[in-house]
N, CA, C and O atoms as a GROMACS GRO file, in nm:
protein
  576
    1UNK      N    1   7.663  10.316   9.639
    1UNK     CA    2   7.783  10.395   9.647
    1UNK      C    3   7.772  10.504   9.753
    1UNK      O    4   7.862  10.516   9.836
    2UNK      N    5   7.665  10.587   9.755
    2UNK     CA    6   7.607  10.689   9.826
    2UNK      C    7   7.689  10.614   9.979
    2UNK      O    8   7.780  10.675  10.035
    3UNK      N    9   7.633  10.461  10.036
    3UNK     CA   10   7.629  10.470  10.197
    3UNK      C   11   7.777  10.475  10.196
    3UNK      O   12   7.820  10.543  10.289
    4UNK      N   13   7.884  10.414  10.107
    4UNK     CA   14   8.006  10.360  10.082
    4UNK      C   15   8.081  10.510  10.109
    4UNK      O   16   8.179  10.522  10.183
    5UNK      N   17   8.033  10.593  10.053
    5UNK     CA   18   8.113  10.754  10.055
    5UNK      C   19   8.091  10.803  10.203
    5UNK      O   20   8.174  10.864  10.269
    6UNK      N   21   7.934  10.758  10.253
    6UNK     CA   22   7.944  10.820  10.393
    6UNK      C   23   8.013  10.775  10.498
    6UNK      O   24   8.020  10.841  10.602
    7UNK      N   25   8.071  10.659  10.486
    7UNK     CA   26   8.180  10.544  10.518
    7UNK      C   27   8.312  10.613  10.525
    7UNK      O   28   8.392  10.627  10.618
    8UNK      N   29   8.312  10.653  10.399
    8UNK     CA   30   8.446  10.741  10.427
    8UNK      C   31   8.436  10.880  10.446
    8UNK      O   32   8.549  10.928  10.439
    9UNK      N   33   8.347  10.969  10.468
    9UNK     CA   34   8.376  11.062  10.522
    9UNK      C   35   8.349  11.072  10.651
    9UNK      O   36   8.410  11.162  10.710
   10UNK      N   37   8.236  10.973  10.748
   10UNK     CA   38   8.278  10.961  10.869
   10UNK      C   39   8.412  10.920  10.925
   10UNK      O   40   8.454  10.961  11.032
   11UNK      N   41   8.486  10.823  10.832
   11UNK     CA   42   8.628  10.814  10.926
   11UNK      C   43   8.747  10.961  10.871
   11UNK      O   44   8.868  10.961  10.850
   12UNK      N   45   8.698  11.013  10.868
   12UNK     CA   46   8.768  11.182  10.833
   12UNK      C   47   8.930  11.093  10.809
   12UNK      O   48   9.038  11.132  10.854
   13UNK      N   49   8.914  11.005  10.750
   13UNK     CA   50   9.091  10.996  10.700
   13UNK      C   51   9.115  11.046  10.575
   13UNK      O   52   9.224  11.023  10.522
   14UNK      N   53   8.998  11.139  10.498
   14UNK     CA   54   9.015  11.169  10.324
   14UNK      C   55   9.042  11.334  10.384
   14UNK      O   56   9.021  11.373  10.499
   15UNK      N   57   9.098  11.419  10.262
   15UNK     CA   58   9.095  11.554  10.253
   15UNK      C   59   8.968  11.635  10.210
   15UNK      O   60   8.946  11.753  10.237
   16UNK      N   61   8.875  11.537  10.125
   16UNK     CA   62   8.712  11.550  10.021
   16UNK      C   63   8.704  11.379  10.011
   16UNK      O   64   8.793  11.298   9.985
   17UNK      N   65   8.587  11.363  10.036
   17UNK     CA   66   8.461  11.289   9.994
   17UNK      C   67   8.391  11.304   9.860
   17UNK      O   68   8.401  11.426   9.850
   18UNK      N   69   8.346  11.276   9.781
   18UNK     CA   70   8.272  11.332   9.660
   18UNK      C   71   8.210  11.187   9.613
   18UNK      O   72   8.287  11.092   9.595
   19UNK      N   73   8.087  11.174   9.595
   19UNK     CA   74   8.018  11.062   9.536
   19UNK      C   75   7.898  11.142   9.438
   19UNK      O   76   7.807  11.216   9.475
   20UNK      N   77   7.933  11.099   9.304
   20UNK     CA   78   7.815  11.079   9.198
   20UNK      C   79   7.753  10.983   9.164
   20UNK      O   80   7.699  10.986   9.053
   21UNK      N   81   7.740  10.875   9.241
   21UNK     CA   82   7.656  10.801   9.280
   21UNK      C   83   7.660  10.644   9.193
   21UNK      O   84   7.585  10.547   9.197
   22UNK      N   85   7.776  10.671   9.120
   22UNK     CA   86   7.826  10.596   9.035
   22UNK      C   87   7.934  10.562   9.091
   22UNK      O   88   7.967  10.446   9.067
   23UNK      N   89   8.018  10.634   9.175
   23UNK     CA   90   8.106  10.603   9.192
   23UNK      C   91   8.192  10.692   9.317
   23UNK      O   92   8.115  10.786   9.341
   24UNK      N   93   8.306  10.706   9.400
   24UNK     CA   94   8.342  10.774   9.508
   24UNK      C   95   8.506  10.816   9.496
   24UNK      O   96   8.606  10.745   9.494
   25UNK      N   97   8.496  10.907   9.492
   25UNK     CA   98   8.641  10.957   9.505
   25UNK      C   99   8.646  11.040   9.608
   25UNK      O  100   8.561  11.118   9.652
   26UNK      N  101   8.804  11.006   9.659
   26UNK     CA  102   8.854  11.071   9.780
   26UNK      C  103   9.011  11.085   9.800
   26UNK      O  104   9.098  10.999   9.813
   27UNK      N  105   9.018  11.260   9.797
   27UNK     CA  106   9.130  11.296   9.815
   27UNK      C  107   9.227  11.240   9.915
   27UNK      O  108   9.186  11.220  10.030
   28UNK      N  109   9.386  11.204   9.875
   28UNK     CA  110   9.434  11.177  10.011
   28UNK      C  111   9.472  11.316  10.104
   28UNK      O  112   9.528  11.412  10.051
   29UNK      N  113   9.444  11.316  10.216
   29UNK     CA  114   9.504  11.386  10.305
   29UNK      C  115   9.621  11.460  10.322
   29UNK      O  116   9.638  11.564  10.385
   30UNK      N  117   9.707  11.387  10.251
   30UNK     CA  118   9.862  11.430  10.302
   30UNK      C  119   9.949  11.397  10.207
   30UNK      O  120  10.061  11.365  10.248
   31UNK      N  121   9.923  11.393  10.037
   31UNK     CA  122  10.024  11.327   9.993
   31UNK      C  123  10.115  11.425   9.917
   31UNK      O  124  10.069  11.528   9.867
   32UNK      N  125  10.242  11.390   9.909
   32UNK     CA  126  10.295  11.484   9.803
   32UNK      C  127  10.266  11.551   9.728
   32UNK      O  128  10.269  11.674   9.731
   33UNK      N  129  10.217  11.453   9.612
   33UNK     CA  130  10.124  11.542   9.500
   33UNK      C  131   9.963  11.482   9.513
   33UNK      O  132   9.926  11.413   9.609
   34UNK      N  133   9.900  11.509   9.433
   34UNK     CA  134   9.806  11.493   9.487
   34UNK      C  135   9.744  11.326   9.422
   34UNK      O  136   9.780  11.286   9.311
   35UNK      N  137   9.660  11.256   9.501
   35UNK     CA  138   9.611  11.184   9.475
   35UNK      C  139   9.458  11.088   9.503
   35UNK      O  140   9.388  11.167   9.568
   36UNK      N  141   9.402  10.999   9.490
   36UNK     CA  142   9.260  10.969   9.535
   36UNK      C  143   9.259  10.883   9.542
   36UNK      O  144   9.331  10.830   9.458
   37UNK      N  145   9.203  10.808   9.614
   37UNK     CA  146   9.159  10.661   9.670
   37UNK      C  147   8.979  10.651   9.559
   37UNK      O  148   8.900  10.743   9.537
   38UNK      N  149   8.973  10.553   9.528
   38UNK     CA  150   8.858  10.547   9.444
   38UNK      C  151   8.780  10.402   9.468
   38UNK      O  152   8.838  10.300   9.504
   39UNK      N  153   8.624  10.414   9.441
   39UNK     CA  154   8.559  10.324   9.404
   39UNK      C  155   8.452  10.310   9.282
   39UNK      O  156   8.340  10.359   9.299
   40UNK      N  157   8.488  10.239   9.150
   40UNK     CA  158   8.481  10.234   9.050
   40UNK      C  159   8.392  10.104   9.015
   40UNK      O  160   8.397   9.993   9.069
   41UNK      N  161   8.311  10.146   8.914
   41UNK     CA  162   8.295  10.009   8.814
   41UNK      C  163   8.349  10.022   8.706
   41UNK      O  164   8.336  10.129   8.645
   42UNK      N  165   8.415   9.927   8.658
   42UNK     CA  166   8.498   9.856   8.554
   42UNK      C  167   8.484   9.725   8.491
   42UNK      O  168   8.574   9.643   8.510
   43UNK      N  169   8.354   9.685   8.394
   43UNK     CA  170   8.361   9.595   8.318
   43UNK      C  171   8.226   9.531   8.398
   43UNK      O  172   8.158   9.437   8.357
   44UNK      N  173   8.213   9.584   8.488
   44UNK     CA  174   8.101   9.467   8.611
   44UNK      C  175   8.195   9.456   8.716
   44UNK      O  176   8.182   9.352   8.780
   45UNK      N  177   8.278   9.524   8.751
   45UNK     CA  178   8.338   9.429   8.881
   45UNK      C  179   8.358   9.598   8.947
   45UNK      O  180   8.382   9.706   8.892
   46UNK      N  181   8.338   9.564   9.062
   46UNK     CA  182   8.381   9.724   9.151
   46UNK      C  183   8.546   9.683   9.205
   46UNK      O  184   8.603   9.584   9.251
   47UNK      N  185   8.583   9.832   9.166
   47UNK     CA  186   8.746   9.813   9.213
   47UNK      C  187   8.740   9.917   9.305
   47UNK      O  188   8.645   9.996   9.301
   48UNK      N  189   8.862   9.932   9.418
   48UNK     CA  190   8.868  10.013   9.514
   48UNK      C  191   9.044  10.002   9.422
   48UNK      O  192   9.115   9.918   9.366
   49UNK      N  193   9.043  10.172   9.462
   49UNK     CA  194   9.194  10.197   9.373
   49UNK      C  195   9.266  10.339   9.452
   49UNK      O  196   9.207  10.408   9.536
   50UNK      N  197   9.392  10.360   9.408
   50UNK     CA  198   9.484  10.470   9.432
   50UNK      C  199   9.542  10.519   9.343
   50UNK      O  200   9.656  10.474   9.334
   51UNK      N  201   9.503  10.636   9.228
   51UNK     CA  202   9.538  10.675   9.165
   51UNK      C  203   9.604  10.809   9.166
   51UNK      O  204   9.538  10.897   9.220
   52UNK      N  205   9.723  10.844   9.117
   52UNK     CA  206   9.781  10.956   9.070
   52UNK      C  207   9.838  11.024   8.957
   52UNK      O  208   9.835  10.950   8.859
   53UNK      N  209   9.883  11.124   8.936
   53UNK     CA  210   9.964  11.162   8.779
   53UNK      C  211  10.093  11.150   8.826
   53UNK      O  212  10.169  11.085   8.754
   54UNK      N  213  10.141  11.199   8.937
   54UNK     CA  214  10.277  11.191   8.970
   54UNK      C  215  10.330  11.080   8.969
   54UNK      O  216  10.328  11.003   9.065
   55UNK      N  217  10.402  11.052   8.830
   55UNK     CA  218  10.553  10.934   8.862
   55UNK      C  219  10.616  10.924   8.952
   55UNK      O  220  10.665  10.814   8.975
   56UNK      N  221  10.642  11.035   9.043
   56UNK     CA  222  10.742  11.015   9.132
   56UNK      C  223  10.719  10.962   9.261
   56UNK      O  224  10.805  10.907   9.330
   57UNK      N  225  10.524  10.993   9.310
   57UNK     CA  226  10.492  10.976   9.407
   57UNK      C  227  10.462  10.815   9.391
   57UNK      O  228  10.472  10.748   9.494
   58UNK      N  229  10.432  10.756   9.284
   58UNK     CA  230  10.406  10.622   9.235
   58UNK      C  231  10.526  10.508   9.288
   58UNK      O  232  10.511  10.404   9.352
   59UNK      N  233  10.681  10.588   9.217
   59UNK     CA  234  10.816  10.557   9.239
   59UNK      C  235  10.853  10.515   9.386
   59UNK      O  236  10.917  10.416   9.422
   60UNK      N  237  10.789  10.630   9.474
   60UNK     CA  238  10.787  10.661   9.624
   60UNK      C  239  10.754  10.507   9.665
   60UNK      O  240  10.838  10.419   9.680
   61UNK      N  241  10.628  10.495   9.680
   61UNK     CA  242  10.566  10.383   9.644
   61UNK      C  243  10.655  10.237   9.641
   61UNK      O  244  10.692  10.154   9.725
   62UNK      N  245  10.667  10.254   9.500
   62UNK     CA  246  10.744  10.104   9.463
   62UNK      C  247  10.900  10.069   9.557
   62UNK      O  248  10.965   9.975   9.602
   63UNK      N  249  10.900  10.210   9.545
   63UNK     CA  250  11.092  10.216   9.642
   63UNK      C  251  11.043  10.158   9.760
   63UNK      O  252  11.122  10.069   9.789
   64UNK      N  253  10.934  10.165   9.860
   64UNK     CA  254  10.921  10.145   9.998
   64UNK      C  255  10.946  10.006  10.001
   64UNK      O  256  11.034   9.945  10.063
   65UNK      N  257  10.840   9.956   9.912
   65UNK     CA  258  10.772   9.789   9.879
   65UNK      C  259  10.927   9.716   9.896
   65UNK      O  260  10.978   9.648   9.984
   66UNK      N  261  10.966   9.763   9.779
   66UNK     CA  262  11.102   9.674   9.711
   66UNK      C  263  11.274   9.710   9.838
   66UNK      O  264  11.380   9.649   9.833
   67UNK      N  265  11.238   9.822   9.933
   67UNK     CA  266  11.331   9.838  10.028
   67UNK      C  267  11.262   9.739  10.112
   67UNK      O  268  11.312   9.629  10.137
   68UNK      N  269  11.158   9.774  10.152
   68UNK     CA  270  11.116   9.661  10.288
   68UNK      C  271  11.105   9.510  10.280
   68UNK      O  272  11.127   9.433  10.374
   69UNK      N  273  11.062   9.471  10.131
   69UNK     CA  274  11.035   9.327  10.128
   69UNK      C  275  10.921   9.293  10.168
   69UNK      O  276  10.893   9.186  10.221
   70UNK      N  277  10.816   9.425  10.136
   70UNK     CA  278  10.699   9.346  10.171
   70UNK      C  279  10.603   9.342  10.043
   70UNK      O  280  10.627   9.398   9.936
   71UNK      N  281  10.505   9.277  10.069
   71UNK     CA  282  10.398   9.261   9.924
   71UNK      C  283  10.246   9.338   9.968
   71UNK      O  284  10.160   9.322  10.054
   72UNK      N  285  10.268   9.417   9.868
   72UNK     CA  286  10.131   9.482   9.925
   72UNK      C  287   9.998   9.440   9.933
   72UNK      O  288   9.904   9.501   9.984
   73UNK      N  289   9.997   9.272   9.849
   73UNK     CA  290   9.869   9.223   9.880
   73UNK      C  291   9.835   9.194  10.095
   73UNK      O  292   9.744   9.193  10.178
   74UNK      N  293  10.000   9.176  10.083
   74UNK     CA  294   9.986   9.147  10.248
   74UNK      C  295   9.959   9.235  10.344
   74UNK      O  296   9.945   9.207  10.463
   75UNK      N  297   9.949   9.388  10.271
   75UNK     CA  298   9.946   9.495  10.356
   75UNK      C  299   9.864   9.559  10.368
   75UNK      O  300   9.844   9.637  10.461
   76UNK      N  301   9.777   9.533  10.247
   76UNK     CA  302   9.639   9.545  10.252
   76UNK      C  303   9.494   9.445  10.294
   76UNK      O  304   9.381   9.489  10.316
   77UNK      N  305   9.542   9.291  10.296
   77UNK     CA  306   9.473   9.186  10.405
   77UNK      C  307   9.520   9.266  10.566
   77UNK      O  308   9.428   9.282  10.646
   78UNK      N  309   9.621   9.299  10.594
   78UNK     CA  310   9.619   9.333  10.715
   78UNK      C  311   9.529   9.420  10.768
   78UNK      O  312   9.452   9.400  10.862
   79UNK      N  313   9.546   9.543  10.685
   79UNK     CA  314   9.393   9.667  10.695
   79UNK      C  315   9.270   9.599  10.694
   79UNK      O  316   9.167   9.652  10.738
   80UNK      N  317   9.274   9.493  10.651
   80UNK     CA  318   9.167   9.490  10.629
   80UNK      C  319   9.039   9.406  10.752
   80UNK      O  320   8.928   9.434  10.796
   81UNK      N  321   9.148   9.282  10.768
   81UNK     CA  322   9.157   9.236  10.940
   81UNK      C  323   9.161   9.351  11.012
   81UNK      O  324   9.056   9.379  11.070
   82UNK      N  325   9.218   9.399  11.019
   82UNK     CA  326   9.201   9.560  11.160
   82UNK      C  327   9.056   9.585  11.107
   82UNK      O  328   8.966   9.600  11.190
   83UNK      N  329   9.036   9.588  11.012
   83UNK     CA  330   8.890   9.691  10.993
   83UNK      C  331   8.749   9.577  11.013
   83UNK      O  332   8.629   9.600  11.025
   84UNK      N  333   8.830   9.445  11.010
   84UNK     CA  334   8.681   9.383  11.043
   84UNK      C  335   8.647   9.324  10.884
   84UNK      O  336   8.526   9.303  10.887
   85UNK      N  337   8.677   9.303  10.805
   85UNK     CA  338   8.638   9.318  10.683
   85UNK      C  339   8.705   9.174  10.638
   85UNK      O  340   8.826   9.157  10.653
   86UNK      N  341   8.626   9.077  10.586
   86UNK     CA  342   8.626   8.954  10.584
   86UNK      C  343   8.622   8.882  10.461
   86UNK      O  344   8.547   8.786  10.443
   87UNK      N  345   8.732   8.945  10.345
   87UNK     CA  346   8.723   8.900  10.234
   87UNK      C  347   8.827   8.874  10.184
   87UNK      O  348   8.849   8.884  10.063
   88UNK      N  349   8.922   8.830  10.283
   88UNK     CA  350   9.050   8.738  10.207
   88UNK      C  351   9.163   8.813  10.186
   88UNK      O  352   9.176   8.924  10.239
   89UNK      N  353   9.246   8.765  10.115
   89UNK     CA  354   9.378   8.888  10.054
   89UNK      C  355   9.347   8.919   9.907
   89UNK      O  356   9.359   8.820   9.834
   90UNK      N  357   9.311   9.031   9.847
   90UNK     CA  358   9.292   9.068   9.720
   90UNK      C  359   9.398   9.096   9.683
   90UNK      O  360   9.498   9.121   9.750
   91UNK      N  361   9.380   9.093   9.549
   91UNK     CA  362   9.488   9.104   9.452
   91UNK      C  363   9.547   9.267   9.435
   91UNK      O  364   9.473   9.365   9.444
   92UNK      N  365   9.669   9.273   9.413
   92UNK     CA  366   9.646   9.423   9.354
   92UNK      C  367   9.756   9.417   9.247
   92UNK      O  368   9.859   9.350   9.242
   93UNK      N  369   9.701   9.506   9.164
   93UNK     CA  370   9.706   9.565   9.005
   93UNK      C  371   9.776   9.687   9.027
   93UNK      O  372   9.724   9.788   9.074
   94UNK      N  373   9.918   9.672   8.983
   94UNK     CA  374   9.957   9.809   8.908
   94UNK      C  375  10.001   9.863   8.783
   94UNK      O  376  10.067   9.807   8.695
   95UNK      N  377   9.954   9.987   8.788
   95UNK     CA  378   9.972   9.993   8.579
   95UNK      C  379   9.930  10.186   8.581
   95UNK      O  380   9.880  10.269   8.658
   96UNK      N  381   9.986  10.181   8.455
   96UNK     CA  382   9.957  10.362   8.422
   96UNK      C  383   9.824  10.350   8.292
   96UNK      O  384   9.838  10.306   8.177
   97UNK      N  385   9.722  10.394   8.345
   97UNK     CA  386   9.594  10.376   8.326
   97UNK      C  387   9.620  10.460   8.138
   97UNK      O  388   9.714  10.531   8.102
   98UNK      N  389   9.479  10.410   8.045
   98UNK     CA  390   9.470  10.474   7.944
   98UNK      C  391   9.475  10.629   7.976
   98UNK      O  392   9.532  10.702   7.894
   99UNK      N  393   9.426  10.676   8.076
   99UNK     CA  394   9.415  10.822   8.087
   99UNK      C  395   9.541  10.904   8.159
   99UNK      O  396   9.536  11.019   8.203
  100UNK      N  397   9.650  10.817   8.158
  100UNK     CA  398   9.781  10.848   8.239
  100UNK      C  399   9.793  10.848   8.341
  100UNK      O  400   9.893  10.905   8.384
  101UNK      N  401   9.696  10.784   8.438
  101UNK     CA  402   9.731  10.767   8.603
  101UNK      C  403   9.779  10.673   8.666
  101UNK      O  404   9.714  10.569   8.674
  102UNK      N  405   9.877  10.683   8.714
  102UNK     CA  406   9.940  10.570   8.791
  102UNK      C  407   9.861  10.444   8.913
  102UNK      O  408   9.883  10.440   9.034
  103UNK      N  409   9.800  10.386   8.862
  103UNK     CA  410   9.733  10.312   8.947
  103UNK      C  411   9.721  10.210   9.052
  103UNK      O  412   9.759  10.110   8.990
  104UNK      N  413   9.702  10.183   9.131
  104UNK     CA  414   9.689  10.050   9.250
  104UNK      C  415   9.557  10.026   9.234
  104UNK      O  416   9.486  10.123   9.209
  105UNK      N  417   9.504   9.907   9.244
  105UNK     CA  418   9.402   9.886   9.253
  105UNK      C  419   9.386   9.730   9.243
  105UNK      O  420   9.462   9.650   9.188
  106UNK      N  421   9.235   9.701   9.329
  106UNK     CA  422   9.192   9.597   9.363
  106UNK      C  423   9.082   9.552   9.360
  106UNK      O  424   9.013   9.618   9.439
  107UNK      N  425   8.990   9.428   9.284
  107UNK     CA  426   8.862   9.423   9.294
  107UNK      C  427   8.794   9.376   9.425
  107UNK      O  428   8.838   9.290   9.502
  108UNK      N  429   8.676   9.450   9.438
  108UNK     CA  430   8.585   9.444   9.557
  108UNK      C  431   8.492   9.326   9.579
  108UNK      O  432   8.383   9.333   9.523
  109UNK      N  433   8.520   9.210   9.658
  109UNK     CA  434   8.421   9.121   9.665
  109UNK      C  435   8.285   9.176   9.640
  109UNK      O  436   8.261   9.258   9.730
  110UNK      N  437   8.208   9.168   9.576
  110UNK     CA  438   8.031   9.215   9.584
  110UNK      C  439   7.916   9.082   9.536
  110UNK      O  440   7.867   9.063   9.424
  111UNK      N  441   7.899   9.013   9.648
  111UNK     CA  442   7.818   8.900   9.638
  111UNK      C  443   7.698   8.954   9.561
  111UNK      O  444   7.699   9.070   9.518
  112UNK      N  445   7.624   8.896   9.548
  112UNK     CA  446   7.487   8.916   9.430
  112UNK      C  447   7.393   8.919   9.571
  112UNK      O  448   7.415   8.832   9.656
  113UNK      N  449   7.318   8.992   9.586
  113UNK     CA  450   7.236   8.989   9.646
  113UNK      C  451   7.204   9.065   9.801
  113UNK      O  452   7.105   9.103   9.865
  114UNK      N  453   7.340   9.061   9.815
  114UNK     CA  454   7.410   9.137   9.962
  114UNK      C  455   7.411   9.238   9.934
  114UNK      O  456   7.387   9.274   9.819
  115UNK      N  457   7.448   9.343  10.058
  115UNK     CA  458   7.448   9.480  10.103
  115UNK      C  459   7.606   9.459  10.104
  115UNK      O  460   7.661   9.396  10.195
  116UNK      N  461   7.684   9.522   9.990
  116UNK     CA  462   7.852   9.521   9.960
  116UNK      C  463   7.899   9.658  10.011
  116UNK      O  464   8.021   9.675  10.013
  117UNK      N  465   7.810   9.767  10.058
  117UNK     CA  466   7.875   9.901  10.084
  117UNK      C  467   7.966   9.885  10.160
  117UNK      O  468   8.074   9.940  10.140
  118UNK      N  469   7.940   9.790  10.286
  118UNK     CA  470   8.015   9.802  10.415
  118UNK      C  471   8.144   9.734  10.321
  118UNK      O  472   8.250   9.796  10.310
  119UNK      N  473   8.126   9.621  10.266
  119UNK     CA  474   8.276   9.576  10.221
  119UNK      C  475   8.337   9.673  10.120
  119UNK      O  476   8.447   9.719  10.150
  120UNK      N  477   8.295   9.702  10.031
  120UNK     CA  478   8.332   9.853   9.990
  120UNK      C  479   8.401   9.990  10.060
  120UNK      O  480   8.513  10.036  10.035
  121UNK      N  481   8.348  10.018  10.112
  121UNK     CA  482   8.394  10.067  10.214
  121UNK      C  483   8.542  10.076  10.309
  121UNK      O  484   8.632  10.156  10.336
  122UNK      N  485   8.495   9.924  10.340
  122UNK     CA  486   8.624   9.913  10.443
  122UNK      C  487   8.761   9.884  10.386
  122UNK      O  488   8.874   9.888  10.436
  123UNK      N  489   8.721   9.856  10.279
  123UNK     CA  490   8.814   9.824  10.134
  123UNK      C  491   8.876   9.955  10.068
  123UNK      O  492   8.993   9.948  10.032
  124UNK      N  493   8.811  10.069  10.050
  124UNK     CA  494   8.840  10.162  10.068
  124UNK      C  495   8.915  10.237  10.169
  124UNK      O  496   8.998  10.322  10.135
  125UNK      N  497   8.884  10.205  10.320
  125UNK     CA  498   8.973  10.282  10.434
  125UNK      C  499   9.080  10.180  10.433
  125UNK      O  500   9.174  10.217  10.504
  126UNK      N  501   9.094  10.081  10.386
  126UNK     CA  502   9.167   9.970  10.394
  126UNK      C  503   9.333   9.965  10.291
  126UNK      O  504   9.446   9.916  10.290
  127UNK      N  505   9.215  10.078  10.195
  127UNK     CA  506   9.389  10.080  10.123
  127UNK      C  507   9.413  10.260  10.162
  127UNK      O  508   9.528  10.300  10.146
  128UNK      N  509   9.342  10.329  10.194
  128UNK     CA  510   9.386  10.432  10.244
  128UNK      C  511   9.500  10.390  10.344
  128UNK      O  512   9.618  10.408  10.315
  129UNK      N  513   9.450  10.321  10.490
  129UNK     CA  514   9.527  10.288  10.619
  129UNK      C  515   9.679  10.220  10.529
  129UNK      O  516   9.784  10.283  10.541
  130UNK      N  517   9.676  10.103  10.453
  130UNK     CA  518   9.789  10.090  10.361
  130UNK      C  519   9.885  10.160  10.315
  130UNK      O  520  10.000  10.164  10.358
  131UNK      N  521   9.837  10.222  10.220
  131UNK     CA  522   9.932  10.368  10.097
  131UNK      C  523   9.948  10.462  10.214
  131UNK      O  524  10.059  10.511  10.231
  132UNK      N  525   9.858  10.490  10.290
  132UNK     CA  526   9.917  10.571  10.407
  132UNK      C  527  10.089  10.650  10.445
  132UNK      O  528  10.145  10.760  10.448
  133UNK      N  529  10.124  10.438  10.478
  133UNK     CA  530  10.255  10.493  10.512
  133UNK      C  531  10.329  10.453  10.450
  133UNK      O  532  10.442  10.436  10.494
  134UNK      N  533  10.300  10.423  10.333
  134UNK     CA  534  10.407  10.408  10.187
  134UNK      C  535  10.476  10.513  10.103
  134UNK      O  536  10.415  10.611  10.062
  135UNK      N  537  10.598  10.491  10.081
  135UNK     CA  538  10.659  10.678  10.034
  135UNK      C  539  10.634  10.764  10.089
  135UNK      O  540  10.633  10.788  10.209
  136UNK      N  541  10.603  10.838   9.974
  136UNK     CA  542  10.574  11.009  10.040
  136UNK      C  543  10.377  11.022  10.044
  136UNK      O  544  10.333  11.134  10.016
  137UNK      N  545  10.284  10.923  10.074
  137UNK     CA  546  10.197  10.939  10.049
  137UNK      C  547  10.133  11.032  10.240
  137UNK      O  548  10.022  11.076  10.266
  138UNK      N  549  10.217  11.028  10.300
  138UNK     CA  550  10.193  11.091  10.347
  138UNK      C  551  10.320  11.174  10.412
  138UNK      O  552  10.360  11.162  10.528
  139UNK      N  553  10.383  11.274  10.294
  139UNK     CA  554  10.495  11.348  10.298
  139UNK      C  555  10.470  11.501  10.407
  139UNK      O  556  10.549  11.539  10.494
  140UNK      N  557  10.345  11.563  10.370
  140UNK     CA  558  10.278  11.659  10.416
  140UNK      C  559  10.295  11.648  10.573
  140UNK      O  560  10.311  11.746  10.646
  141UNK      N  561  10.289  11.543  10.609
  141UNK     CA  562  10.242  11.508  10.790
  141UNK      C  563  10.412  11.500  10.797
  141UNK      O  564  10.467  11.594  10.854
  142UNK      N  565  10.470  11.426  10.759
  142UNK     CA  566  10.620  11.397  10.806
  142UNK      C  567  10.655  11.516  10.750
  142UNK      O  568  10.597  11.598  10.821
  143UNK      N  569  10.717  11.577  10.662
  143UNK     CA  570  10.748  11.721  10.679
  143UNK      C  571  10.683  11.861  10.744
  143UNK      O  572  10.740  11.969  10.748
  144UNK      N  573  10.541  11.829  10.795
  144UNK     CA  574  10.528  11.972  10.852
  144UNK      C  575  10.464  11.980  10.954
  144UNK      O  576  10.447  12.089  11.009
   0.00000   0.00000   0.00000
């Protein structure tokens, strides 16, 4: 997890970096309210995710998807091709978590045996570059 966090704080696209070594959270930059891009274990499987409390910024979100006609599995294979990162189109999951957060999220290829940070990683800047320019996730930059 450790190299996976330094991954993202060299590409300075987060507001904070923070890894307990279990796991990486990272503020977004610019969003309305506030929110984090994450890398998690869950059950055995590592997920790279976008979580918030704000309904509205979530709403933001779904309004873009469902105005444009696009699918965000497709928008996140695209990031992910730009980034070099060679693991297909993942799925993504949305839902308001047991702990009330509005979630996106996607599991992380992690072969058995391999060095998964880098795909971790890019999977991570991958749905950052994504949610980016979805709604108001980056309201802060367009208003000021």
């Amino acid at each position: 997890m450790r190299e996976a966090a330094r991954l993202a704080e060299r590409s300075g696209v987060f507001a904070s970096v923070a890894c307990d070594g279990k796991s990486v959270t990272c503020r977004a930059r610019a969003a309305a309210a506030p929110a984090s891009y994450r890398l998690s274990w869950d059950a055995g499987t590592l997920w790279v995710s976008l979580v918030m409390a704000d309904r509205w910024l979530s709403e933001s979100i779904e309004a873009d998807l469902m105005h444009t006609g696009d699918h965000i599995e497709d928008l996140v294979e695209e990031e992910l091709v730009d980034l070099g990162v060679n693991v297909g189109r993942l799925p993504v999951e949305h839902f308001r978590s047991d702990d009330l957060l509005f979630t996106f999220r996607s599991p992380v290829p992690t072969p058995p045996g391999e060095d998964w940070a880098p795909v971790a990683g890019g999977c991570l800047l991958a749905y950052e570059a994504c949610f980016r320019n979805l709604g108001d996730m980056s309201a802060t930059e367009k208003d000021g």
